[in-house]
C-alpha positions in Angstrom: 67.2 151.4 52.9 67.6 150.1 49.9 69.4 147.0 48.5 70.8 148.5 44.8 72.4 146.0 42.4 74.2 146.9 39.2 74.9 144.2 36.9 77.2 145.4 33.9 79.4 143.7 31.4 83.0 144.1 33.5 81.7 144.8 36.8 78.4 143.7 39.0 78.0 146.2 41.7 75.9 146.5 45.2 75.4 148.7 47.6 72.9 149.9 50.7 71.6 153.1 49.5 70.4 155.7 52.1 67.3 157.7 51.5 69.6 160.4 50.8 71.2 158.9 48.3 74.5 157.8 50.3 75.9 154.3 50.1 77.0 151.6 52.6 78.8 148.5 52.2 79.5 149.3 48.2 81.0 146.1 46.7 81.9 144.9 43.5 83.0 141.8 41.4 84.2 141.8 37.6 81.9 140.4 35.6 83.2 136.6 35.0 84.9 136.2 31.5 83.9 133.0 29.7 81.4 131.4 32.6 78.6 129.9 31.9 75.0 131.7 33.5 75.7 130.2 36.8 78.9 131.3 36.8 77.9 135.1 36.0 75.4 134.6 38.7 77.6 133.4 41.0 79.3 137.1 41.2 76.2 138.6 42.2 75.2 135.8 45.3 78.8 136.9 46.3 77.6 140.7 45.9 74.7 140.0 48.0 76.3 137.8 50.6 78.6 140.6 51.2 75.9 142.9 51.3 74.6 140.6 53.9 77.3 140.8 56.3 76.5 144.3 56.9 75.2 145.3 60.0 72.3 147.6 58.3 70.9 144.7 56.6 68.0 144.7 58.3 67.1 147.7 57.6 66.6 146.9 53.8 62.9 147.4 53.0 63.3 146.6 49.3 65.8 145.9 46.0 66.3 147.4 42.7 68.5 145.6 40.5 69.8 147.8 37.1 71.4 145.7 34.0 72.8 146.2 30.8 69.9 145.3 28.3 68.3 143.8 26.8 65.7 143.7 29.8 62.2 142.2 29.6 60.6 143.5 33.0 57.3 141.8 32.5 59.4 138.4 33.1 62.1 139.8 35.1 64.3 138.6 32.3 67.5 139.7 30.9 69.8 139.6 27.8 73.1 141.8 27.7 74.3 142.0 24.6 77.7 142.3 26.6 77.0 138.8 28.9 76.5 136.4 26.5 76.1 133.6 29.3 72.9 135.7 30.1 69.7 134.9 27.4 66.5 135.7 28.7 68.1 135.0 32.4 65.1 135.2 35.2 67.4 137.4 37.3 65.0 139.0 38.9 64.1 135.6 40.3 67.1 134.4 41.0 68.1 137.7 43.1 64.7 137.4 45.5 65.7 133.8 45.9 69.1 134.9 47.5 68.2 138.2 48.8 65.5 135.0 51.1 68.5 133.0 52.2 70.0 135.9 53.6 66.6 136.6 55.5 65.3 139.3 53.3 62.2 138.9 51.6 62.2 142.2 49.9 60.0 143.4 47.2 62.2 143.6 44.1 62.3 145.5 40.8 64.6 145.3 37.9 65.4 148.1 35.4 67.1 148.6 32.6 70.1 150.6 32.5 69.1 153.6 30.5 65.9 153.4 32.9 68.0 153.3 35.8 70.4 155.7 34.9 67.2 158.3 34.0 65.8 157.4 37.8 69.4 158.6 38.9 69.4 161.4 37.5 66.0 162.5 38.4 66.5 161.9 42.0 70.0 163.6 42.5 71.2 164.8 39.0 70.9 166.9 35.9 67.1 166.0 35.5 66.1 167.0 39.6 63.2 169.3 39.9 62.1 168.7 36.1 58.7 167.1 36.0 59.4 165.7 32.7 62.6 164.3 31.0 64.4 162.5 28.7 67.5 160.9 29.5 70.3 159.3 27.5 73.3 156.9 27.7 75.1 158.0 24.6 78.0 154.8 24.4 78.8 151.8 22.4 75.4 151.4 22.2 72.0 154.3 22.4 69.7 154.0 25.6 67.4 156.4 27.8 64.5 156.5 29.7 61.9 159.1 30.6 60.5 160.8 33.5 56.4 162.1 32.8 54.9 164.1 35.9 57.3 163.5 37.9 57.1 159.8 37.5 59.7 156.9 36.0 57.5 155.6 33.0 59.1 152.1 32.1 56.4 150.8 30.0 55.1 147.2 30.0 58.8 145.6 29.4 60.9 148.4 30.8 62.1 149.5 27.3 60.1 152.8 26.9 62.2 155.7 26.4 64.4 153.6 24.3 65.7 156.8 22.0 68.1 154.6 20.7 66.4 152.7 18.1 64.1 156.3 16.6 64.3 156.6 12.9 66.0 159.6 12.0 66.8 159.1 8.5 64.0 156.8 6.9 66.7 155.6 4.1 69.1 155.5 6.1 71.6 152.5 6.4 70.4 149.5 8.4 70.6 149.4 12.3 71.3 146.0 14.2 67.9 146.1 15.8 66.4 145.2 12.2 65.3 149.2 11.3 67.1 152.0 9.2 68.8 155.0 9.9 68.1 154.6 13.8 70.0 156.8 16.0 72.2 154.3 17.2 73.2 154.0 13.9 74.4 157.3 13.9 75.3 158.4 17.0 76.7 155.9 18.9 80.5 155.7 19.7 80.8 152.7 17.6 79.1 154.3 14.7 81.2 158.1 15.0 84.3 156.0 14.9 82.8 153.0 11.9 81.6 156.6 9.9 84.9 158.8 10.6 87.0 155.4 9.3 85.1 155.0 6.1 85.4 158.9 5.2 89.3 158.5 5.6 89.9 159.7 8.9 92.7 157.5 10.7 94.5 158.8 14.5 97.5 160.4 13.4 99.7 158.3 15.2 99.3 154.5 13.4 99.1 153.3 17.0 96.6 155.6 18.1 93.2 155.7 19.3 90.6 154.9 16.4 87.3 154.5 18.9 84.9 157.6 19.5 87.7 159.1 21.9 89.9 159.1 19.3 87.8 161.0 17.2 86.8 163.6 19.3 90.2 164.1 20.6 90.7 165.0 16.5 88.0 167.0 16.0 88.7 169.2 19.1 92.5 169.7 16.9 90.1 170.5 14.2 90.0 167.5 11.8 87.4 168.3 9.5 86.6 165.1 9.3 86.3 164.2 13.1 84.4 167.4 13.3 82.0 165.9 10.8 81.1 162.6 12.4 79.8 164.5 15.5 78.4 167.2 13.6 76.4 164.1 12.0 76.0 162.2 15.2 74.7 165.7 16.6 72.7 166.4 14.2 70.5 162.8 15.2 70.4 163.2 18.7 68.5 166.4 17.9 66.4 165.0 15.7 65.3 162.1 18.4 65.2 164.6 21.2 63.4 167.3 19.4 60.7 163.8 18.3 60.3 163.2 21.8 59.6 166.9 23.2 57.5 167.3 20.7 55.5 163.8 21.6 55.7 164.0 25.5 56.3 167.8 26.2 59.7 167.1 28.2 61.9 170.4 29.0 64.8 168.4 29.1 67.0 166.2 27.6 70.2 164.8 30.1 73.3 163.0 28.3 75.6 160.9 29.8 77.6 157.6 29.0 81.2 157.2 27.1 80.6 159.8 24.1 79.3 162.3 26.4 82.4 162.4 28.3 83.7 164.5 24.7 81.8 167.5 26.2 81.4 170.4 23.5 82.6 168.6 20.8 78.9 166.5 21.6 77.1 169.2 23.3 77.6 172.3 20.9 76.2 170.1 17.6 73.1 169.2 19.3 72.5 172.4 20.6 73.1 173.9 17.2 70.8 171.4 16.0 67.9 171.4 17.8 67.2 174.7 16.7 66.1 173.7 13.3 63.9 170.6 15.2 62.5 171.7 18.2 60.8 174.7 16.2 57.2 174.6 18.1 56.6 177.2 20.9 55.7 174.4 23.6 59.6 172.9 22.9 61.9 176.0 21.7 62.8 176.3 25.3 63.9 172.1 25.5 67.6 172.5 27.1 70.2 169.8 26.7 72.4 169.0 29.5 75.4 166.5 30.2 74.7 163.9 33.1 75.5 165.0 36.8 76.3 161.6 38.3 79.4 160.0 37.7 81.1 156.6 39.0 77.9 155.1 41.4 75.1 156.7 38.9 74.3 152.8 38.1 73.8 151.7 41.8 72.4 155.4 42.5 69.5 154.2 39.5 68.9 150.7 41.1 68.2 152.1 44.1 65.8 155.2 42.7 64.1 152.9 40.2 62.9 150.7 42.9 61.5 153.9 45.3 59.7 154.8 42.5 58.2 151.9 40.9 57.5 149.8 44.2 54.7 150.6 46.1 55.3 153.0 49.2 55.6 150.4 52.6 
């Protein structure tokens, strides 16, 4: 089995995931509010000493631990922009040290999220069977992660498939990261709702909802405005996903996170899209799907990315 540990900004997670993808012993803690990095940490010793307690602990052969990013692999360090206790935090360290006092010296690996969700998905999900594929968390934020012959392919600090931060509009307005017009910038839930604001659109109740939910629940009324922030934000994620066929030759691009949850109001401006992008023969036949995996996809992605990127036995 494998010890799976999901480190997010309101919950850190853990489980004993099954070959078949079942869970044991799933735990969680919230994510400490206004701790220091020991005291963030300390929710996750707790996760694994309740993991220890379980009577298939021995049976744990190695650990994959997923977190919310920034992730540096190469020095199993971590930066959430959501954990602000956390700056360049050897976590991966610091989990093999208490995975040892519990008696488990197991060969660890650490992922980031978008990287762990794209090992989910590949394994049990939307992306299963397809030897190459992008996948996506569409949120506050832009992440992914790709899958090339049938293989997880990380890169050297676990940020590769980072779809996020692709220029799609080369004078387009500046992104966080430093860049213009990234995706992110366009696509994200924060920037539907920030660009649906600006172009008037407000809920129609003055106590309503004025995130990304808010505006898809307006533009599936018919809000012409709504309807043109994710026509927009649509209209990038087609752009980056077309970029990336085109580059790597994957068949398929898998959505999930917050945004995606908006279903057609998403899907059908991509799809629409991607037609005037993915225009080669070798990618006209790219197909865009919503993630399978729901609630557990994070510890379900710890556990995959560490099958795939530890040596077998």
């Amino acid at each position: 089995m494998t010890v799976a540990i999901d480190i997010g900004g309101t919950k850190i997670a853990g489980a004993l995931v099954h070959p078949d993808g079942t869970m044991t012993a799933a735990t969680r803690r919230p994510t400490p509010r206004g701790a220091d990095g020991e005291g963030v940490f300390a929710a996750v010793a707790e996760v694994v000493t309740e993991l220890a307690g379980s009577s298939l602990w021995s049976g744990a052969v190695r650990c994959g631990i997923g977190s919310a990013g920034p992730v540096d692999t190469s020095r199993g360090t971590v930066s959430p922009v959501n954990i602000g206790a956390w700056r360049e935090f050897p976590v991966q360290a610091r989990v093999e040290a208490e995975l040892a006092r519990h008696g488990a010296a197991l060969p660890t690996v650490l992922a980031g999220d978008g990287v762990a969700m794209t090992a989910a998905e590949h394994w049990l999900g939307a992306a299963r069977g397809h030897a190459n594929a992008l996948c996506m968390v569409v949120s506050t934020g832009v992440g992914g992660g790709l899958i090339l012959d049938n293989q997880l392919h990380p890169g050297p600090t676990g940020n590769a498939g980072h779809i996020g931060h692709i220029s799609v509009a080369f004078d387009g307005e500046p992104c966080v990261c430093g860049s213009r017009g990234c995706v992110e910038s366009i696509a994200s839930g924060t920037a539907i709702a920030r660009w649906a604001l600006e172009q008037g659109w407000s809920p129609a109740d003055p106590e309503g909802d004025a995130s990304a939910a808010g505006v898809a629940a307006a533009a599936e009324a018919g809000d012409p405005v709504a309807v043109a922030a994710f026509d927009r934000a649509g209209r990038a994620l087609a752009a980056a996903i077309a970029a990336t066929a085109t580059l790597v030759e994957t068949d398929i691009a898998v959505i999930g996170g917050g945004v995606a949850t908006s279903g057609d109001t998403l899907f059908a401006p991509i799809r629409a899209h991607l037609a005037d992008y993915a225009t080669l023969s070798f990618v006209s036949g790219l197909r865009v799907v919503p993630a399978a995996l729901g609630t557990h996809a994070g510890l379900i992605g710890a556990a995959a990315a560490a099958v795939m990127l530890l040596p077998a036995g």
